[in-house]
Structures are given as structure tokens and as C-alpha cells.
BALOBA-1460 file (C-alpha; in Angstrom, 3 decimals):
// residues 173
<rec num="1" residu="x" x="0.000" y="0.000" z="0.000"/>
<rec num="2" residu="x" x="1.184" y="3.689" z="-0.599"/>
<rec num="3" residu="x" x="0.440" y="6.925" z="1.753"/>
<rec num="4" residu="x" x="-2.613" y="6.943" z="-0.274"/>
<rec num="5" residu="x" x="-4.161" y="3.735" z="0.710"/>
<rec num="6" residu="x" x="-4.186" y="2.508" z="-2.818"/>
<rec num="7" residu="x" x="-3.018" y="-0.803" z="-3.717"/>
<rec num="8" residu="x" x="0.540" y="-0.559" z="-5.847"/>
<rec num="9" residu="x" x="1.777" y="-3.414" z="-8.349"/>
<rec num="10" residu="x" x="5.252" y="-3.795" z="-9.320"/>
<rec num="11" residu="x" x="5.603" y="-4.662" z="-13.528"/>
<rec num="12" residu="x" x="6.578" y="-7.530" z="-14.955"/>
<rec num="13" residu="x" x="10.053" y="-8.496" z="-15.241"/>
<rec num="14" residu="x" x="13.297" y="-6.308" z="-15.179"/>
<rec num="15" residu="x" x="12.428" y="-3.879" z="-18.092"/>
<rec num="16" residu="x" x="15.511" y="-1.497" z="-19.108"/>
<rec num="17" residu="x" x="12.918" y="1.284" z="-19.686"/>
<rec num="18" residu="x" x="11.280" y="1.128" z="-16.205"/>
<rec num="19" residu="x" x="14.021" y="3.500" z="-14.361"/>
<rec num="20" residu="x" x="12.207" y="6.261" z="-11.884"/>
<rec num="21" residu="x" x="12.646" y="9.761" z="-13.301"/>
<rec num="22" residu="x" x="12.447" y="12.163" z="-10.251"/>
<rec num="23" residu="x" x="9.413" y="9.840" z="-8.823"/>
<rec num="24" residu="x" x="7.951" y="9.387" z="-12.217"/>
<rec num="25" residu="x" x="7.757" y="6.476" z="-14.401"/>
<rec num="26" residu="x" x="8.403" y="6.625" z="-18.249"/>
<rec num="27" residu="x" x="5.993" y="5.668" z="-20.754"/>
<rec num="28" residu="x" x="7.853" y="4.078" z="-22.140"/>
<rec num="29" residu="x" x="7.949" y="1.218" z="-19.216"/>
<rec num="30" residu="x" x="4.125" y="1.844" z="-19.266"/>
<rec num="31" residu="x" x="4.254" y="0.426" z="-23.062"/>
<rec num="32" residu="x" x="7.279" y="-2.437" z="-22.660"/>
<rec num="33" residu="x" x="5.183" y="-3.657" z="-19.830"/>
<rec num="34" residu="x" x="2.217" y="-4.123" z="-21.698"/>
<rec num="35" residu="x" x="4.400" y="-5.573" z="-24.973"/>
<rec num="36" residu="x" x="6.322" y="-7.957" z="-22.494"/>
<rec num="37" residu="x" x="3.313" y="-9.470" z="-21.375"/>
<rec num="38" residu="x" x="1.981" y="-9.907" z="-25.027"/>
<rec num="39" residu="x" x="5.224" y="-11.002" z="-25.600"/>
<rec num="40" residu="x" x="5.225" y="-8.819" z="-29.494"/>
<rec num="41" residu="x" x="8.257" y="-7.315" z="-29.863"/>
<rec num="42" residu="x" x="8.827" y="-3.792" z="-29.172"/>
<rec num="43" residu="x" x="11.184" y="-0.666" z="-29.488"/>
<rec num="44" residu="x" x="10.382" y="2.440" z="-26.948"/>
<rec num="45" residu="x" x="13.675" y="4.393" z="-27.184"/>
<rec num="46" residu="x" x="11.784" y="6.926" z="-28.775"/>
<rec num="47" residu="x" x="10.079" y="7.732" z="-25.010"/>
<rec num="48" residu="x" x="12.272" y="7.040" z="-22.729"/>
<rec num="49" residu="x" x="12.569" y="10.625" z="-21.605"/>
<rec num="50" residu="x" x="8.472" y="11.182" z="-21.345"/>
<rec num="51" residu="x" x="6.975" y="10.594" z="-18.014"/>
<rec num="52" residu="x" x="3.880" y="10.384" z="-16.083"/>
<rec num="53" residu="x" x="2.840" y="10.088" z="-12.287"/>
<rec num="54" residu="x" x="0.970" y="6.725" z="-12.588"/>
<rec num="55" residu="x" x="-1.618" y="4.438" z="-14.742"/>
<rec num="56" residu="x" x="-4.209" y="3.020" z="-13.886"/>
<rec num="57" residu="x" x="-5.396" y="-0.541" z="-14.931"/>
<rec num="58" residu="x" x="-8.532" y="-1.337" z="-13.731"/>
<rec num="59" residu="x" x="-10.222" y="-3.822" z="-15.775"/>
<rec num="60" residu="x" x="-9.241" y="-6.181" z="-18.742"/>
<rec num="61" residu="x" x="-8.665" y="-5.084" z="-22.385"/>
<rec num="62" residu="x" x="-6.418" y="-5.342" z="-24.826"/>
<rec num="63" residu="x" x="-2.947" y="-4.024" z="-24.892"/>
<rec num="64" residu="x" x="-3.935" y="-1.716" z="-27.692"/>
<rec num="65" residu="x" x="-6.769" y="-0.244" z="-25.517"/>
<rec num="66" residu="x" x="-4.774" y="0.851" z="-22.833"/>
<rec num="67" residu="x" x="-1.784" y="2.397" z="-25.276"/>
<rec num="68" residu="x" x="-4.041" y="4.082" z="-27.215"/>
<rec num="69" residu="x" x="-4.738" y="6.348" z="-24.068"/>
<rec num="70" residu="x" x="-1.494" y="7.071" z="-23.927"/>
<rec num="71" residu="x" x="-1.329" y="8.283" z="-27.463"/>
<rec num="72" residu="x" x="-3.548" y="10.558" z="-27.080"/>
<rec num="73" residu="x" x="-1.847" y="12.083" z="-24.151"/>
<rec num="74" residu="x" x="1.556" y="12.180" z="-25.010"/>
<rec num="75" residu="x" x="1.329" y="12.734" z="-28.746"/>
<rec num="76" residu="x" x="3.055" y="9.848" z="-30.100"/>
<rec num="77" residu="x" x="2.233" y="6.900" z="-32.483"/>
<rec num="78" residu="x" x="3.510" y="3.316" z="-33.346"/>
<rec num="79" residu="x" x="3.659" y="1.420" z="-35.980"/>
<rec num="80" residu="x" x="5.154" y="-1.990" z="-37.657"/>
<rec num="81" residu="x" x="9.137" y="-1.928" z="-38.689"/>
<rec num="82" residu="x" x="11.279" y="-4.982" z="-38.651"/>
<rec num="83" residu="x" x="8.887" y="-7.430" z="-36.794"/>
<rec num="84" residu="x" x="8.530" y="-5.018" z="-33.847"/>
<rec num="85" residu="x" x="6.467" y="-2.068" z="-32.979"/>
<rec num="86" residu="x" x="8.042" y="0.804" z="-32.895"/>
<rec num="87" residu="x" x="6.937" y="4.084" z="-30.744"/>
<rec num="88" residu="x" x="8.397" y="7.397" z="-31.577"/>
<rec num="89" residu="x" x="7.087" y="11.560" z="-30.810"/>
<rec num="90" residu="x" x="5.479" y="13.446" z="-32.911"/>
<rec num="91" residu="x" x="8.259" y="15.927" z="-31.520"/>
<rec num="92" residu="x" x="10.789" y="15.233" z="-33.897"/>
<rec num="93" residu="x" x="12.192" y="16.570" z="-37.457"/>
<rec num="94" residu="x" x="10.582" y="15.426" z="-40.439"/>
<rec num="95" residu="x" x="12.153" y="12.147" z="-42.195"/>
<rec num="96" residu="x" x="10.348" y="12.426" z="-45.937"/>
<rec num="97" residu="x" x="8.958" y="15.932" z="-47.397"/>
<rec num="98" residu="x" x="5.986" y="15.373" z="-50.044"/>
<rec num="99" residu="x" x="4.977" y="17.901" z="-52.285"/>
<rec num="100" residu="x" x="1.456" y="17.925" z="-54.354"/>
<rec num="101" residu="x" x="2.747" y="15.557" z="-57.291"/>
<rec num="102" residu="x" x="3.759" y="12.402" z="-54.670"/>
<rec num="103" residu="x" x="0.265" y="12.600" z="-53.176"/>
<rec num="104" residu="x" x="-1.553" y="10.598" z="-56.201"/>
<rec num="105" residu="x" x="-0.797" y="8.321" z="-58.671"/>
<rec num="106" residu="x" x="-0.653" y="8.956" z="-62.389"/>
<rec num="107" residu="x" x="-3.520" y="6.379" z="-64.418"/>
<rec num="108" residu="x" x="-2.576" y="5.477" z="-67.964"/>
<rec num="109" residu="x" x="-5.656" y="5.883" z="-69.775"/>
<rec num="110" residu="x" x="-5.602" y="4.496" z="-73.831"/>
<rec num="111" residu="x" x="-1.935" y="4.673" z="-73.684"/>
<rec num="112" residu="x" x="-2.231" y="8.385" z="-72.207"/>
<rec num="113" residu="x" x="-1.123" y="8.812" z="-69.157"/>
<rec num="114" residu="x" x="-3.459" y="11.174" z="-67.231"/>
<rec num="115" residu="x" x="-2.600" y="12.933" z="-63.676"/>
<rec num="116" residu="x" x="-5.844" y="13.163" z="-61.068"/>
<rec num="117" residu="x" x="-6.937" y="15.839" z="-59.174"/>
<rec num="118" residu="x" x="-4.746" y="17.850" z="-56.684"/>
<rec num="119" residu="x" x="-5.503" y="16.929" z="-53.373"/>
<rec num="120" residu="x" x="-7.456" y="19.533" z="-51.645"/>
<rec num="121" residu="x" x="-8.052" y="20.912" z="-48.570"/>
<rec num="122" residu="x" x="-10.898" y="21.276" z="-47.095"/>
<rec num="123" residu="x" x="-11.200" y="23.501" z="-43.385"/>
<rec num="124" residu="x" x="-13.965" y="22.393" z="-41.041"/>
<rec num="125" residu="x" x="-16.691" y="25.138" z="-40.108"/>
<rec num="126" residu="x" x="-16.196" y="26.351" z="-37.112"/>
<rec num="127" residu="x" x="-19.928" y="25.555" z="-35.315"/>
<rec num="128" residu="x" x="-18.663" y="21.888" z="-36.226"/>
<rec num="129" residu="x" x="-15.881" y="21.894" z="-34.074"/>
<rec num="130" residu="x" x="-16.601" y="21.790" z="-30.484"/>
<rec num="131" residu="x" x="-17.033" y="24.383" z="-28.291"/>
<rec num="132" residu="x" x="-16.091" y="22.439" z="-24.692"/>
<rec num="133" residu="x" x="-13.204" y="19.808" z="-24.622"/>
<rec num="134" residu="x" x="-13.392" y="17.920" z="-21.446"/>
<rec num="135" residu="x" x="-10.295" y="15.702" z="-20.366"/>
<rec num="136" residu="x" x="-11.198" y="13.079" z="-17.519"/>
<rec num="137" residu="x" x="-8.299" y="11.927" z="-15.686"/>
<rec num="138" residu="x" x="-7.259" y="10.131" z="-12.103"/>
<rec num="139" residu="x" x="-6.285" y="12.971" z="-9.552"/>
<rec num="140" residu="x" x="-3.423" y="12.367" z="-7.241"/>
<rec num="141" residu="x" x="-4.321" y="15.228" z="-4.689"/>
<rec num="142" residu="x" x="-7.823" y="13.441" z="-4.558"/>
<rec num="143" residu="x" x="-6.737" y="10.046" z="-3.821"/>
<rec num="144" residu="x" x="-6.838" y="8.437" z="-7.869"/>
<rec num="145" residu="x" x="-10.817" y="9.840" z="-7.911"/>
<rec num="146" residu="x" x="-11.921" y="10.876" z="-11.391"/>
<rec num="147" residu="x" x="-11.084" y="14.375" z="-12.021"/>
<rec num="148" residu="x" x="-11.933" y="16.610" z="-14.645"/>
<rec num="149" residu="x" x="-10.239" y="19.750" z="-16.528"/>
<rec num="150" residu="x" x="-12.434" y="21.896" z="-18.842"/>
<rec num="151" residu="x" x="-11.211" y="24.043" z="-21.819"/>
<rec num="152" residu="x" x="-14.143" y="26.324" z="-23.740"/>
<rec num="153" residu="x" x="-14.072" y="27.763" z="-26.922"/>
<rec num="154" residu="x" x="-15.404" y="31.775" z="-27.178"/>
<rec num="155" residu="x" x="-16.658" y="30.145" z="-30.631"/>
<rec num="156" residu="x" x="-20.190" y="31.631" z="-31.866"/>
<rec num="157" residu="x" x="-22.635" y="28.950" z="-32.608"/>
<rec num="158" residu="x" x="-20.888" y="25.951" z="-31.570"/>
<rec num="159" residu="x" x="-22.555" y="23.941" z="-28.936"/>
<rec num="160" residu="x" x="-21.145" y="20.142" z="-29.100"/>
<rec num="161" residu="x" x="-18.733" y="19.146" z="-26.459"/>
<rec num="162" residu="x" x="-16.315" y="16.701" z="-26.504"/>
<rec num="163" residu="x" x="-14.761" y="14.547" z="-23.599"/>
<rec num="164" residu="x" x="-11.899" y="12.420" z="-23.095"/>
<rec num="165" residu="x" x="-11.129" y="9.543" z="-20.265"/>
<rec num="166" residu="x" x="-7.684" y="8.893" z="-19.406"/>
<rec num="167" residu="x" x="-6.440" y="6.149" z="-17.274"/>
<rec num="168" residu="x" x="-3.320" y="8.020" z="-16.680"/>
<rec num="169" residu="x" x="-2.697" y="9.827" z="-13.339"/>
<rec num="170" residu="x" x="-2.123" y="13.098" z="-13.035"/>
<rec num="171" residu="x" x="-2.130" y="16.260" z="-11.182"/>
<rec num="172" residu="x" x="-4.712" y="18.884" z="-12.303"/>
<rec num="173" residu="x" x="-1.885" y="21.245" z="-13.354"/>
């Protein structure tokens, strides 16, 4: 038990990316724990260095489930390279730059070849986008209970509201 009274469960195995940063624990141990236990292979160097109070796993999903949370929070993605799932920021310089012509492919029509469209851009109306983004969370001042921050729009005419549950503990700074 912690000084909190809540129950506190050590992860599987000695992982090289579960090292405390100042109290904290990485995400990326959050991620190699879940990967470990799926036993897919996995490469978090890319998040070593982000870090988050706690998570909380309270019921049973998939590992997906519970990193996709995590995405969402920390702004990174994963994806397939080598066998193994890679993780890596969004926070990082660009590896490929693609201009207009590499974004569709040229048909051959009758022995012509023909290019398509341009891609275009379309911007979303502004009473489509909400006007109240809610972002659930589990407080650490209030003993892992639900806790909510709220951040409003001075948009005209918008009125939807959108909310988002994290597992992931947190202070409400």
C-alpha cells in the first residue's frame, strides 16, 4: 500500500525502460510492460525521456486499448518496422517531405497517361468543431478519484462538447 491507501503493483520483469525519473515512471515502461506481457516485440527508445505520475489498470482489455490512451496524451504513435512495434514523438524533425505531385498516382488511360486531381483541402466550419473539450483523468491530490479539466471555446454557434477519459494519473496542473 502507498500513503494513499491505494493498492501498488510492481511490472513484470526487469524492463531497461522502467528506471524512476524524479518519482515518475516513463511511458515508455508503461508500453514495454504491456508488450512484455503480449510477448510482441517492441522498441520504446523513442520515449524514454516522457513521463507520467501513474496508470491506472482497472479492468481487462487489450494491450492496444490501454496504449491508445497514452497516445492521445503524449502525442506519439507506433507502428510496424522490422517485426517489432516501434513508438516514436510526434516531436521530432521530419524524415520524408511530399509535395502535391507524390500525393496521387498517375492512371494510364488508352496509352495516355493522365494525372488526377490535386488533393485539396478542405477547413472544417467552425460551429462543427466543439465548443467544450473535457479531459477526464485520475487525480493524485484526490486520492486516484476521477477528475476533470475543462477548456471552452469563445466560438459563436458551436454547442457540441467533446470529452476524453484517461487512465493516466495526473495532477490537475
Amino acid at each position: 500500500m502507498n500513503t494513499k491507501w491505494r493498492v501498488q503493483i510492481q511490472l513484470a520483469g526487469e524492463l531497461p525502460e522502467c528506471v524512476a525519473i524524479n518519482d515518475r515512471v516513463s511511458v515508455a515502461c508503461v508500453i514495454a510492460d504491456m508488450a512484455t506481457r503480449t510477448k510482441v516485440p517492441y522498441d520504446v527508445s523513442g520515449l524514454t525521456e516522457t513521463t507520467m505520475i501513474g496508470y491506472r489498470v482497472d479492468s481487462q482489455q487489450s494491450a492496444r486499448s490501454w496504449i491508445e490512451p497514452l497516445m492521445t496524451a503524449y502525442y506519439f504513435d507506433a507502428f510496424e518496422d522490422g517485426g517489432a512495434i516501434k513508438f516514436r514523438t510526434r516531436h521530432r524533425e521530419p524524415v520524408a517531405t511530399y509535395t502535391d505531385d507524390d500525393l496521387a498516382a498517375n492512371v494510364i488511360v488508352s496509352g495516355n497517361e493522365k494525372s488526377p486531381d490535386k488533393t485539396s483541402i478542405a477547413r472544417t466550419q467552425e460551429t462543427e468543431l466543439p465548443r467544450v473539450i473535457n479531459i477526464g483523468y485520475r487525480d493524485i491530490d484526490a486520492e486516484h478519484e476521477p477528475g476533470i479539466q475543462t477548456a471552452t471555446r469563445l466560438a459563436a454557434g458551436s454547442v457540441s462538447e467533446s470529452t476524453v477519459n484517461l487512465p493516466i494519473v495526473m495532477n490537475k496542473d
